[in-house]
C-alpha positions as CSV (number, residue, x, y, z in Angstrom):
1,X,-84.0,-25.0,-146.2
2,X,-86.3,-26.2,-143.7
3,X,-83.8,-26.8,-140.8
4,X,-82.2,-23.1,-141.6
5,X,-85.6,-21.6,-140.5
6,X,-86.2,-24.1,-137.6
7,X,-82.8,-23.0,-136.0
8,X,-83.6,-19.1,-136.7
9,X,-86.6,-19.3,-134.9
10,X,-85.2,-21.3,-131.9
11,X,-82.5,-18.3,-131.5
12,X,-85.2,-15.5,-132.7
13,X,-88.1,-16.3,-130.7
14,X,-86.2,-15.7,-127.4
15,X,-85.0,-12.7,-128.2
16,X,-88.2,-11.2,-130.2
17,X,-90.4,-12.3,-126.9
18,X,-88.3,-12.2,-124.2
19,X,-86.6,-14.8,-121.8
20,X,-88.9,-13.9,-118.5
21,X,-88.2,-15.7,-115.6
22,X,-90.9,-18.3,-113.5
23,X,-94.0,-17.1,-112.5
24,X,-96.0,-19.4,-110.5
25,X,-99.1,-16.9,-110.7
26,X,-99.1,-17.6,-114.5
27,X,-98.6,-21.4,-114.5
28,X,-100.2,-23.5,-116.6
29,X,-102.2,-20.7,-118.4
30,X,-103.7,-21.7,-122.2
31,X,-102.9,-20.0,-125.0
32,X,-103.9,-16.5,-125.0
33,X,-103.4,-13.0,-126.3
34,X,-101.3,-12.8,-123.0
35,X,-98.9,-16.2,-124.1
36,X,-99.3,-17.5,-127.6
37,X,-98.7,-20.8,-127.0
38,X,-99.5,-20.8,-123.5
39,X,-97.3,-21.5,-120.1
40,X,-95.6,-24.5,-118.1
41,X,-96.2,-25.6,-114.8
42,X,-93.5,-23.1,-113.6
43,X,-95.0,-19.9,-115.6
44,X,-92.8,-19.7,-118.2
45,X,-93.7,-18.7,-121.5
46,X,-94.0,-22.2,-123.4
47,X,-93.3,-20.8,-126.8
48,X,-90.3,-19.2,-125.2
49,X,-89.1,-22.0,-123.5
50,X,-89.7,-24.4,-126.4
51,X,-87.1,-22.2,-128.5
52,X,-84.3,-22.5,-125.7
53,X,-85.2,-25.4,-125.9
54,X,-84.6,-26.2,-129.3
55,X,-81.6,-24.6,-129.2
56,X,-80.2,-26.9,-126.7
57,X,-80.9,-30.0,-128.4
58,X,-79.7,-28.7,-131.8
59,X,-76.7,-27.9,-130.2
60,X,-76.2,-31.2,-128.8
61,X,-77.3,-33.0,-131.7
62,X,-74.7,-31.1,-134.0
63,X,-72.4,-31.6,-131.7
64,X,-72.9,-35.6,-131.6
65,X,-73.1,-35.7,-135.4
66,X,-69.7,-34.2,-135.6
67,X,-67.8,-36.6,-133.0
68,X,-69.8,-39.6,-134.2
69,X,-68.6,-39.0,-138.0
70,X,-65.1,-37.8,-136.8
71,X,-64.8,-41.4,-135.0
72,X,-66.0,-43.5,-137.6
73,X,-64.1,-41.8,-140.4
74,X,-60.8,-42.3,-138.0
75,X,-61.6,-45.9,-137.4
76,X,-62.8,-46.5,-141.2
77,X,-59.3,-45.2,-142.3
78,X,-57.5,-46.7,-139.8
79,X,-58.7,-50.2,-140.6
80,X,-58.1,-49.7,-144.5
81,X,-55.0,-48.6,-144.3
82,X,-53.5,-51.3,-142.0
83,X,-55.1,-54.4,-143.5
84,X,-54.8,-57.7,-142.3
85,X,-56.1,-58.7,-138.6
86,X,-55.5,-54.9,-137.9
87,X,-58.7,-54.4,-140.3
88,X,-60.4,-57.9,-139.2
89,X,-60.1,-56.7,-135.7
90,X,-61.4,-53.6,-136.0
91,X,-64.4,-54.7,-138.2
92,X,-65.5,-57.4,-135.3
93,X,-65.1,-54.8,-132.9
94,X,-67.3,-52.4,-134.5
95,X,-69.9,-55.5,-135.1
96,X,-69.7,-55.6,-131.1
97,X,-70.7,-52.0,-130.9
98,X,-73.6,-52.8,-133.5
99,X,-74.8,-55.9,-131.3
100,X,-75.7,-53.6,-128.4
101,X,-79.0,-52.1,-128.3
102,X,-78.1,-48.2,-129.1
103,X,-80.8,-47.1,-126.2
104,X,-79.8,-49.2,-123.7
105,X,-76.2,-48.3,-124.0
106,X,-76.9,-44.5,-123.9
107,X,-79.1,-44.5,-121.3
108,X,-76.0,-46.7,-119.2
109,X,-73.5,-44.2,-120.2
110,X,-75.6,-40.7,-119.5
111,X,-77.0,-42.1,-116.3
112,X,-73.6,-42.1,-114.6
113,X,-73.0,-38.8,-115.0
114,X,-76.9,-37.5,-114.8
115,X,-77.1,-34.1,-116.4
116,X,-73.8,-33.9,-117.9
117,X,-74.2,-32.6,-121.1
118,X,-70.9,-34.1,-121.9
119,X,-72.4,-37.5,-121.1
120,X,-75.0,-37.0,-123.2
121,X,-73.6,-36.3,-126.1
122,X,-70.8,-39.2,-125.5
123,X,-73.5,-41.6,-125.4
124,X,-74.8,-40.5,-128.5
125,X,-71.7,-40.3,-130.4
126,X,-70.5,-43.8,-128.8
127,X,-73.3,-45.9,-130.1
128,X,-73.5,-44.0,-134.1
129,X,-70.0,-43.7,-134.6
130,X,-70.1,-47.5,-136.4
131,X,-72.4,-47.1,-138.5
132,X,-70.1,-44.1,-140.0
133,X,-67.1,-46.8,-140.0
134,X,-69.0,-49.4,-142.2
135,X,-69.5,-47.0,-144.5
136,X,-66.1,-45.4,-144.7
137,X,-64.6,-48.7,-144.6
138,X,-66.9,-49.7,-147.3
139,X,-65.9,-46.9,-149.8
140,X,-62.6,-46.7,-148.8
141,X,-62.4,-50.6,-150.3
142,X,-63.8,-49.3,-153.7
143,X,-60.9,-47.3,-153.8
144,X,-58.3,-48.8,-152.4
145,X,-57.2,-50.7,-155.6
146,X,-57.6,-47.9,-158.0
147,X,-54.0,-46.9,-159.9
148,X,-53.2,-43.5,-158.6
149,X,-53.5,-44.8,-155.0
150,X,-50.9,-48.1,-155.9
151,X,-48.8,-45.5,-157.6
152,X,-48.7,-43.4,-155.0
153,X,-47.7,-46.8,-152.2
154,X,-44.9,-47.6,-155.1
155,X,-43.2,-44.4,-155.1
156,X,-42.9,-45.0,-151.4
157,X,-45.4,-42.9,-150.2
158,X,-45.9,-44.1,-146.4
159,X,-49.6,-44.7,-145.0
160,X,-49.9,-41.6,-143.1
161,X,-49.4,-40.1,-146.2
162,X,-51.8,-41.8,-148.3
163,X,-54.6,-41.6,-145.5
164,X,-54.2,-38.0,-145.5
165,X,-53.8,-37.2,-149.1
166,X,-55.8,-40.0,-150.8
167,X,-57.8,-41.8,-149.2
168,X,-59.5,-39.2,-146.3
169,X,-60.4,-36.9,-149.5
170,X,-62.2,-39.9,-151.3
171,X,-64.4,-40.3,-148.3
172,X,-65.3,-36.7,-147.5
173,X,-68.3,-36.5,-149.3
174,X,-69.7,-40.1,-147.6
175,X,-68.7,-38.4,-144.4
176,X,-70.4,-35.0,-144.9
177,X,-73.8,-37.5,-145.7
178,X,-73.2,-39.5,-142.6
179,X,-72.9,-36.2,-140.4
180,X,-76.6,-35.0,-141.7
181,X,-78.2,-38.5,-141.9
182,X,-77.4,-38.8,-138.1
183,X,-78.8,-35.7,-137.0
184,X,-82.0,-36.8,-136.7
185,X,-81.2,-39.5,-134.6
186,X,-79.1,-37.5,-131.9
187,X,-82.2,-35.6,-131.5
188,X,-84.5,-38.2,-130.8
189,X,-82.0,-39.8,-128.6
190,X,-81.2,-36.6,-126.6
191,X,-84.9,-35.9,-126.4
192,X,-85.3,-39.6,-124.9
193,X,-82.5,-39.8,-123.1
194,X,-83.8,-36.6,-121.0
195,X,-87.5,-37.5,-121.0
196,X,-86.5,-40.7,-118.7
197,X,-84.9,-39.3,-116.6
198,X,-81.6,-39.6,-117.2
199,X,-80.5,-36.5,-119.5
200,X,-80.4,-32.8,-118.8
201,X,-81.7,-31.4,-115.5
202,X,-85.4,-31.1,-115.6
203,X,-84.7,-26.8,-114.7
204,X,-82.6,-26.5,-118.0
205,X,-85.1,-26.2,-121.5
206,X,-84.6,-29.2,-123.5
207,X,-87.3,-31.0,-126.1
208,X,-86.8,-34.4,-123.5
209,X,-87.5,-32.3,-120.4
210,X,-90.3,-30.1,-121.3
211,X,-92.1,-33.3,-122.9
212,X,-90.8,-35.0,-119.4
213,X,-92.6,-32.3,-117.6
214,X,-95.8,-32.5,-119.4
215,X,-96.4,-35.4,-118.4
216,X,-97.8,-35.0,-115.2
217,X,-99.6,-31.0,-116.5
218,X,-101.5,-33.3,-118.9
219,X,-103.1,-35.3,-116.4
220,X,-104.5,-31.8,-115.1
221,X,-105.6,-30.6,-117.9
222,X,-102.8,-28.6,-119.7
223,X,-102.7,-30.3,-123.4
224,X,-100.4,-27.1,-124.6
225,X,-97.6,-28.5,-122.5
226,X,-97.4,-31.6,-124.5
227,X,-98.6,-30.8,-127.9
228,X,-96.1,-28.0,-128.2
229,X,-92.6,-29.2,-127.6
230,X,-94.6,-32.3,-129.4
231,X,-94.6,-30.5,-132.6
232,X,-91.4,-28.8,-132.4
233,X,-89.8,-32.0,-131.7
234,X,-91.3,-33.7,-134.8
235,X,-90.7,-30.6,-137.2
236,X,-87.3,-30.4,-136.3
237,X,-86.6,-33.9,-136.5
238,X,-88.2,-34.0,-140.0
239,X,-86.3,-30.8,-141.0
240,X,-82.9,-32.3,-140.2
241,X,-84.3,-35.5,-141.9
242,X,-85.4,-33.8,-144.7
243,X,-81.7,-32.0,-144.7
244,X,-79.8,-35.3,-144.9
245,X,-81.9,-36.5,-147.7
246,X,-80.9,-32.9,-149.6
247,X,-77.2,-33.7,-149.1
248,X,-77.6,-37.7,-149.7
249,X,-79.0,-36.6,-153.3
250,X,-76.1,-34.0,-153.9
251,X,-73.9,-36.9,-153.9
252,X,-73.7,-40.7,-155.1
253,X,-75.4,-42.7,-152.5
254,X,-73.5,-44.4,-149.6
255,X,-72.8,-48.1,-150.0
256,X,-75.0,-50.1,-148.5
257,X,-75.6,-49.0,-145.4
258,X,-79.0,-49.2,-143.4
259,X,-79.2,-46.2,-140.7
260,X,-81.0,-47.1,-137.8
């Protein structure tokens, strides 16, 4: 799997190469026998520092991924299994979430705690997690009527009961697809949300602040800064694409859901 290799190079490179520290002597040097891939504006070694990194915004897109789908599969069985306005509530509330423009809201949410890395990953998990709802919510209504679940409401099973035995193991499987489907988009919204600005610190290695700081060693001349973490970004982001689409056709296909 392409994603396995991605993430055993971000860790390996590192440790193979070495984690030097700045060296302003060796800024913004092309790549060379000396430094593969060439340095930053601050001396470090850009191959290095594009693997830390990669780990950092792997790690916060997993993490996302995981809180997004663990809301959306709460609210999705929450709204099933009370019914009624409970469920019409919670549906128009989710459509409120889908209304707002997912950017726009991150960039609110990470900006008031600038460089948090717990704000960053709540503003990514706060503006996926209803797309993961609709399509629990959806599934969950294919299944809802079936006979073993009835049975099971007859012989006076209670609702916490059926959530947990029934209907939560019905919707694993759409769950486990929402969880790799949205990987891709944590990363390209961590990587945004840190090239404006707004994100990590520029000092820590992240995809969104290494393209943030090529920006300006462009303009003199340093192309390696920004084709680099470039690449990486668009590999990786195709790797975790390309891993979602592995799992989607291990399993039936979601029900009608458009990701975004």
């Amino acid at each position: 799997m392409v994603l396995a290799v991605v993430a055993v190079l971000a860790v390996a490179v590192p440790l193979v190469i070495g984690g030097a520290g700045p060296d302003f002597a060796d800024a913004l040097r092309a790549p060379g026998s000396a430094h593969l891939l060439g340095t930053d504006h601050s001396g470090y070694d850009l191959g290095v520092r594009t693997a830390q990194g990669l780990q950092i915004s792997l790690l916060i897109a997993a993490t996302c991924a995981v809180v997004a789908t663990v809301l959306g599969l709460a609210v999705g069985i929450v709204s099933v299994s009370a019914g009624g306005w409970v469920d019409a509530l919670i549906m128009r509330i989710v459509d409120g979430f889908n209304a707002l423009p997912h950017l726009v809201l991150g960039v609110v949410i990470a900006a008031m705690w600038r460089g948090d890395p717990v704000a960053i990953i709540a503003s990514i998990s706060l503006t996926h997690w209803p797309s993961v709802a609709r399509v629990v919510r959806a599934e969950l209504l294919a299944v809802t009527g079936a006979g073993w679940i009835e049975a099971a409401r007859l012989a006076g099973a209670t609702r916490g009961f059926v959530a947990t035995r029934h209907l939560l193991p019905a919707v694993l499987g759409q769950a486990l697809i929402a969880m790799a489907m949205l990987l891709p988009h944590a990363i390209w919204h961590e990587t945004t949300l840190s090239f404006l600005g707004v994100g990590l610190s520029p000092d820590e290695a992240s995809l969104g602040t290494l393209l943030g700081q090529a920006r300006g060693d462009v303009l003199s001349g340093a192309w390696w800064t920004l084709v680099v973490p470039g690449l990486a970004l668009i590999v990786t982001a195709l790797a975790c694409a390309a891993a979602g689409a592995s799992v989607r056709r291990s399993s039936r296909p979601p029900v009608g859901e458009v990701w975004r």
